[in-house]
N, C-alpha and C positions, 0 to 999 in steps of 0.2 A: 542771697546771701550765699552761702557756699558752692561753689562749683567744685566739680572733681578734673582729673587731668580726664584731658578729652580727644579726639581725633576730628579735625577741623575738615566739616564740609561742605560747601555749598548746596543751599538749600532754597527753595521757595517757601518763604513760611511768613510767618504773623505771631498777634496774637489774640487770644480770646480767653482770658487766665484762667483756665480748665484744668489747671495740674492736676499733682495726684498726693495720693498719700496713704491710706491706711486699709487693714482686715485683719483678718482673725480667724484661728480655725481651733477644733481640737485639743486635750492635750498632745499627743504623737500624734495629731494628725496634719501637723506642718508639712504642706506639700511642696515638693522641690522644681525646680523647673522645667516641667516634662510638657509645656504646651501652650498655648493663648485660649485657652476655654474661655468664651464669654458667661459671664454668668447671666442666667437671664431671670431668675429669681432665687429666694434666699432657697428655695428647694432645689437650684442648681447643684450644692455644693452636697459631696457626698459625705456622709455620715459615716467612719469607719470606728466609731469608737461610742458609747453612751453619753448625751449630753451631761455635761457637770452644769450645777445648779447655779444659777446667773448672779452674776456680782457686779458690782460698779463701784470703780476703783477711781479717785479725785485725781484730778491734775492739774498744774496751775504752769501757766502760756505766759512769758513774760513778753511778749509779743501782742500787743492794741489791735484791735480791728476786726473782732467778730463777738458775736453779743453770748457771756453765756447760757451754758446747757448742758441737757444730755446728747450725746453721739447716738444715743438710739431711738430718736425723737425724728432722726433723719431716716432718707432712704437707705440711704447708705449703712448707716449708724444701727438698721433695723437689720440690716442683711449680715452687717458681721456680728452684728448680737448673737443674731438664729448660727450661726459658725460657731462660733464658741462660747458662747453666755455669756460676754463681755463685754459692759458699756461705759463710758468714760462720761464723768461728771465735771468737764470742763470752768476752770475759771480764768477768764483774761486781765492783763494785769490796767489797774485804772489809778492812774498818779501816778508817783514816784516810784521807778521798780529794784532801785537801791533802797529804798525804806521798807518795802514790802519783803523784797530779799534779806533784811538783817532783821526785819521782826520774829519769819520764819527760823533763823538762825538762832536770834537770842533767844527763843523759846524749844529750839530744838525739836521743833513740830512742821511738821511737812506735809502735803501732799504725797499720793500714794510714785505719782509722776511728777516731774519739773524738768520745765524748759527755761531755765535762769538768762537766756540772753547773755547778755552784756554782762552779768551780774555772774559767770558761769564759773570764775575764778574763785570769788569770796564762799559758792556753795561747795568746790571741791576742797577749799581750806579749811571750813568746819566739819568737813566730812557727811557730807549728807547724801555723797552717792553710795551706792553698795558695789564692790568691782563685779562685774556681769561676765568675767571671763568664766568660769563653771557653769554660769547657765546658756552662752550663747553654745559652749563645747556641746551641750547636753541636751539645749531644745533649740537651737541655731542654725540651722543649717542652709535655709534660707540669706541669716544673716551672713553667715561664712560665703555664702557664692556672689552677694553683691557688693562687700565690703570689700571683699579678698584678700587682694594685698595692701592695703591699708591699714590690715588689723596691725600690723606692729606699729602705726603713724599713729595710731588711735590709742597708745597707753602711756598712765602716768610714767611720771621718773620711776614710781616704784613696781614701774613694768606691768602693769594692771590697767583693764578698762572699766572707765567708770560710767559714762557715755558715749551712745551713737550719733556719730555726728548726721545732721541733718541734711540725707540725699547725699547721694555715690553716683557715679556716670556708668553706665550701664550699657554696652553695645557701643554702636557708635553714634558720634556726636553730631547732631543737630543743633545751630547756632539757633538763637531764641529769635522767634520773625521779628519780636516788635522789638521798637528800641529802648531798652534796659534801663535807659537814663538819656538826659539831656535840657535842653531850654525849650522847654514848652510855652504855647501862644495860640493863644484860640482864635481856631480857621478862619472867621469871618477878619481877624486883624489881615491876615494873608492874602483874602479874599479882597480887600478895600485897596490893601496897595497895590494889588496886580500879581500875587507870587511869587515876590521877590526871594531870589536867592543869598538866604540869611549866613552866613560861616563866620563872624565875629561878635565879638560882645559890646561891643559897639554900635553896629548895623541892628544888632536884636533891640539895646536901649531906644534906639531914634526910630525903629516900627512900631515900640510900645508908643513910647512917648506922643509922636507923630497920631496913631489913631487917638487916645487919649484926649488932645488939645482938638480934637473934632468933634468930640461927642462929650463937651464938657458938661453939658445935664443929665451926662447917665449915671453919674456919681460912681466912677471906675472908678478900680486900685490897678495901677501898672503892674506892679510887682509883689508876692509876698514869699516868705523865705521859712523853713519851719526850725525851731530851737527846741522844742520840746524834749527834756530829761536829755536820753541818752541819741535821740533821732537830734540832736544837733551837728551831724554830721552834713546834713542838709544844709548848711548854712557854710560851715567851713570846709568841705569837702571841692567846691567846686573851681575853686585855683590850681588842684593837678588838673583838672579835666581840660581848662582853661588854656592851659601849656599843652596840651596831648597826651595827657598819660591814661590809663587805666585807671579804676579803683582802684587801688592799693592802701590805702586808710592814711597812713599821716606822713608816708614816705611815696617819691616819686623815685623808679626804680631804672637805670641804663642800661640797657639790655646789651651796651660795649662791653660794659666793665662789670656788671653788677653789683652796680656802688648802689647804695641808698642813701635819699638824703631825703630829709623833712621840710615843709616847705611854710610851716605855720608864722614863720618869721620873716620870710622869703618876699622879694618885690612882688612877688606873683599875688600873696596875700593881699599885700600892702594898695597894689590896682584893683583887687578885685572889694576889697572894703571902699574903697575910695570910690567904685562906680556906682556900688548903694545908699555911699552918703548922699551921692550927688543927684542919683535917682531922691532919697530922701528928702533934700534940699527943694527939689522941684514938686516936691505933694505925690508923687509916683509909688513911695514903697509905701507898705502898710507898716507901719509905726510898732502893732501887738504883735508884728511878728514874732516880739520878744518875750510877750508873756501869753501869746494863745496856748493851749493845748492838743494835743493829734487833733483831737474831734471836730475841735474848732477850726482847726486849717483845713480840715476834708470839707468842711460845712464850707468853707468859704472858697474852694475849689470848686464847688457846686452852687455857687449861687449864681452864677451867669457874671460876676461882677470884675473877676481876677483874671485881668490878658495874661499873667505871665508868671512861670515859675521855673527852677531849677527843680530835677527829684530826679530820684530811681523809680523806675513802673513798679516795681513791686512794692513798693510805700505808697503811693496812691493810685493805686488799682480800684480800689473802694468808690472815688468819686468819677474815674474814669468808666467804669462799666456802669455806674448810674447816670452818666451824663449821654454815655451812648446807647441804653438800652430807650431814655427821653427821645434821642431824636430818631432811633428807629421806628417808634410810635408817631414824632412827630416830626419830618422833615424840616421843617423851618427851623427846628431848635440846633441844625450840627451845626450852622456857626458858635455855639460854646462847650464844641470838642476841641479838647488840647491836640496840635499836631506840633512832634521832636524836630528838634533842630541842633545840628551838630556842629556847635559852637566853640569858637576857641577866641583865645588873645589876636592873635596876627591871620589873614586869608590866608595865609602859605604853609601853615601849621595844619598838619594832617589830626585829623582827631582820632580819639582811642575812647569812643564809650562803648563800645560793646566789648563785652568780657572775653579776654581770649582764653584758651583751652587754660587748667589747671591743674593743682593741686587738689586733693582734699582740704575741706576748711575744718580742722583740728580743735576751733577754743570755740566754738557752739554745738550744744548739741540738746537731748533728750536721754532722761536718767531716771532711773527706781531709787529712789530715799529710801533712809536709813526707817521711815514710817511707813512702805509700806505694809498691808495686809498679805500680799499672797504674788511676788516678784516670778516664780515659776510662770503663774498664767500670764502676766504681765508679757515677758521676756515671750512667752507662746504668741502673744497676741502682734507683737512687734515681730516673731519672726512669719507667722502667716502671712501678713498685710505686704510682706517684700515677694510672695508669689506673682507671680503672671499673670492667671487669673484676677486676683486682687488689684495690681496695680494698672492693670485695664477695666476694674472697676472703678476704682477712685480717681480715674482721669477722667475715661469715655464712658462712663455709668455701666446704664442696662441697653443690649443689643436690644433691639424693635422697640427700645423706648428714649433713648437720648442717642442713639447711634445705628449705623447699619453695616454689614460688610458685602462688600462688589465680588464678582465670580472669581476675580484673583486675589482675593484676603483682604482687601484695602478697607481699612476703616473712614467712614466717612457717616454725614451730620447732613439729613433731607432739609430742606427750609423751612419746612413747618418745624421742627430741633428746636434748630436754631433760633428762631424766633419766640420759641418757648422755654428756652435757654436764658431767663433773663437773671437780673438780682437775684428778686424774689425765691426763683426758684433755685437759682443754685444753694442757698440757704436752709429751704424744705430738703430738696434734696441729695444737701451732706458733700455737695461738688466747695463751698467756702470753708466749713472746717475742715476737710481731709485735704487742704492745695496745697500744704506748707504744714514745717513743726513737725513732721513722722519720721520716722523712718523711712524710707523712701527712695525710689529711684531720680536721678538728678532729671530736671524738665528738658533738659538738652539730649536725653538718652533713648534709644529705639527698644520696642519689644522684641520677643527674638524673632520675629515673622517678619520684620524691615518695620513695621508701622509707628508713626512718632505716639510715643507715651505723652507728650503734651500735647492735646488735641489742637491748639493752634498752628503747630508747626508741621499739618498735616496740609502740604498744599491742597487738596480737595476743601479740605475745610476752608481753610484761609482763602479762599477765593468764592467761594458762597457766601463769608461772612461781609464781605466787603459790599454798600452799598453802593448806588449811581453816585451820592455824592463822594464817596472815599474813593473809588475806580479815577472819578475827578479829579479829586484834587491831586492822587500821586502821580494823573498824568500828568499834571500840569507842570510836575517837577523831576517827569522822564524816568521814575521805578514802577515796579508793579510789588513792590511791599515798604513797609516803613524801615525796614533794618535797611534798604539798598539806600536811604539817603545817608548811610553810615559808613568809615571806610570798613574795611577789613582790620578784624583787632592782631594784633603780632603776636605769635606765641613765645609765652613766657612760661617757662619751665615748672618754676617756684610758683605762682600766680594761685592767690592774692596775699599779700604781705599780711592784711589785714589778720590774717585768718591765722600769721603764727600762735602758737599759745605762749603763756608767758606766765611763769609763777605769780602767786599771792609774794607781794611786796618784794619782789625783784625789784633791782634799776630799772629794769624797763619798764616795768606795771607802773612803778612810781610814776615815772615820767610824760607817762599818758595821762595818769591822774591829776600829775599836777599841769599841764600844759592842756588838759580839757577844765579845771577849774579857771585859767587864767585863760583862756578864750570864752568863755561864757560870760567871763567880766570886762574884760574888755572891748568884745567886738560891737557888744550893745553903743558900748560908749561911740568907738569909732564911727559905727553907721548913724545913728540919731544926731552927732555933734555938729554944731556948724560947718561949714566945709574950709572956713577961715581957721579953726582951732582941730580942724583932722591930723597934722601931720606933729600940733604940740602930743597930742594924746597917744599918737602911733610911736612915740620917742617912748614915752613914759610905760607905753606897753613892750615895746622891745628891752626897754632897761630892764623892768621884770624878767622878760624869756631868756634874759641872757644868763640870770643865772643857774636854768637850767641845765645838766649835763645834758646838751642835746647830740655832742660828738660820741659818748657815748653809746645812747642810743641808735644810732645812725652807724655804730660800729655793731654792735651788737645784730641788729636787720640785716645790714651786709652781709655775714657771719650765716643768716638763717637762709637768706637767698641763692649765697651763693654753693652750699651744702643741699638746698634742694634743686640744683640747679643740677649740681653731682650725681646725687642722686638718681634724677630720671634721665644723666647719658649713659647711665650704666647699662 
């Protein structure tokens, strides 16, 4: 989700989702950035002050995917305990996280932390952050050197911060090895046709399809699509990508003009509903796509049975490192690893799924409520974890125990690591809670020694992690990483539109809310319906959108792009 502006460089990378995230020290004992000390246990860290007596302070993830607990149940989680006496009693959000966000609201009770998501407008409208500008002045100064100049991007209208947005770009930029998003299809489909070179969404239906009506006893699903809450972007997101654009969330952006325009209503839409009818029509998509939940699409991403899906890798990250951690155990199982395919409407259409350099993303973040206990340690505990030290622990662990470093500083991952690097253990040891959700340096960012903060993107690594059959299969399609089957993303100044912030019950909030209620309602319809009554229903849903102010909107975006556009030629 957020990227920051970045400096665009060619790299040899991957991935292995090893981010980073979080630590803790002292009260004054926030260390500022004077080195890359490894830490190599919790007695690493030096003690300049008397421990204060250990607390654990709640916080609640509105973000699915990791099971709760405590932070100091981990290795990780144990190490910054022993730094500062601070553990976090995590809870992730499970259902609806608009209903769990106004329960919190209408009861005016919180968590000591919140990470509201999507939901992050309606918690600043009832007031439930506390502004952190006197305390990042006062125990921040970690915060002040990685945010920098972003702290004025970072405060309300009433010129106050209330949250830090999640991860800043830090040194320079390393593009993420793997690829970000796209049309995934599991290798052995690739494998059967001969590796053919996929670049439309056409050629990807008639690979699925085509293996599918060959292995009709194995009771596939071609296609599944995820809708769940507010991740139904997944579903309607992939008609810019379709056309070539970037993320940008509900507008596709001209990098001529810096026009914005929306495209939920658009023929782009209108094709890309109409290839899942037709997928639908033939028994190929899965039908619950519309009432599964996260869990249940990750469960069915892992069941050996699903050739095909649209997504961001950082959404299903979860089934993707359990599907590979399977066949590194088992070699016969990598034909049901997803490999990315950078798919568009027309061959001649350059694609744009890898995220180009950006902005800070402004309307997500992590915040201290109006509830909690003790916001001082808090604010101490977010600015230690932004140290060097710290953020080379929360990516690449413990030196001589998940990492090593070579005569010229290089960090890098023996194979025995790596192999022991699986699920499980990133879980035990605190590498899945602390990847994401902190404070943070961005996973595109270098420490200050050159070495990539995200251990993926460390070509040593990235080339040990890769088996005989992955060495295979990208030769068969002439890269030697997954991002080179991607073009180069163009830099956009503004980048990601998504990430403007937008008042509670603006024109434009409205407009999202009500143009995300009426895609939820009718796309179901569109894809399920016969493919005889798809273009009565697409009338009936555009007569709806139209009466949206969508020029509006599409004025207003304009308006934000092209002031950050201003902005970073100054």
């Amino acid at each position: 989700m957020g990227k920051s502006k970045r400096i665009w460089l060619l790299a040899l990378t991957a991935v292995v989702s090893l981010s980073v995230v979080t630590a803790c020290s002292g009260p004054n004992n926030a260390k500022k950035n004077t080195g890359t000390t490894e830490p190599t246990s919790a007695a690493a860290t030096t003690e300049t002050e008397p421990k204060q007596d250990k607390v654990t302070f709640k916080i609640f993830n509105g973000v699915a995917g990791s099971k709760d607990g405590n932070t100091n149940e981990t290795t990780i989680g144990k190490l910054l305990e022993d730094q500062t006496g601070v553990n976090f009693k995590l809870e992730f959000v499970v259902g609806d996280l608009n209903t769990k966000i106004g329960t919190m609201i209408a009861a005016n009770d919180y968590p000591d932390v919140l990470i509201p998501d999507a939901a992050i407008e309606e918690v600043l409208n009832a007031g439930a952050f506390i502004p952190l500008d006197e305390l990042i002045e006062k125990y921040g100064p970690n915060i002040q050197r990685v945010y920098g100049k972003s702290l004025n991007q970072m405060r309300s209208k009433d010129g106050k911060i209330y949250f830090l947005p999640i991860a800043a770009q830090v040194n320079d930029f390393i593009p993420e090895p793997e690829a970000g998003a796209g049309f995934w299809v599991q290798r052995r489909v690739l494998e059967e046709a001969g590796y053919p070179k996929i670049k439309t969404l056409d050629q990807y239906i008639e690979l699925i399809k085509n293996y599918r009506d060959k292995h009709k006893d194995e009771n596939l699903t071609g296609m599944v699509s995820l809708t769940h809450d507010w991740r139904f972007f997944a579903t309607s997101n992939p008609p810019m990508h379709l056309m070539g654009y970037p993320n940008d969330g509900n507008v596709t952006v001209d990098t001529n003009t810096w026009e914005a325009k929306t495209y939920a209503g658009a023929e782009s839409t209108k094709k890309w509903l109409k290839a899942l009818n037709d997928l639908n029509a033939a028994g190929l998509f899965d039908k619950a796509s519309f009432v599964d939940n996260y869990d249940q699409y990750i469960a069915k991403l892992t069941s050996h049975k699903v050739l095909g899906f649209f997504d961001y890798r950082w959404q299903v990250d979860n089934a993707l490192n359990v599907l590979k951690d399977a066949a590194r155990k088992d070699p016969s199982l990598d034909g049901f690893k997803y490999f990315p395919l950078p798919v568009t409407f027309e061959e001649g259409t350059p694609d744009a799924y890898l995220d180009p350099p950006g902005g800070l993303v402004t309307n997500r973040g992590i915040g201290i409520t109006v509830s909690a206990k003790d916001p001082v340690r808090i604010i101490q505990f977010f600015d230690n974890m932004l140290t060097e030290e710290n953020q080379t622990l929360m990516s690449w662990g413990i030196k001589g125990e998940t990492y090593e470093v070579n005569e010229q500083g290089r960090y890098f991952r023996t194979q025995e690591q790596i192999d022991k690097i699986d699920e499980p253990f990133r879980e035990s040891f605190g590498f899945k809670y602390f990847s994401w959700n902190w404070p943070m340096y961005n996973a595109t960012s270098t420490l200050a020694d050159g070495n990539a903060k995200n251990v993926a993107s460390q070509p040593e690594v990235f080339q040990m992690t890769l088996t005989d059959k992955d060495k295979a299969i990208l030769e068969k399609y002439g890269v030697q990483t997954y991002s080179q089957l991607f073009a180069e993303p163009v830099p956009r100044p503004y980048f990601p539109a998504w990430g403007f912030a937008k008042e509670q019950n603006s024109p434009e909030q409205l407009w999202e809310a009500s143009k995300d209620e009426m895609t939820k309602k009718y796309f179901p319809k569109l894809v399920l319906t016969t493919p005889d009554k798809f273009d009565a229903v697409w009338e009936e849903y555009m007569k709806e959108f139209g009466k949206l102010d969508t020029a509006g909107y599409e004025q207003w975006t304009t308006e934000q792009v092209k002031a950050k556009v201003e902005l970073a030629n100054q």
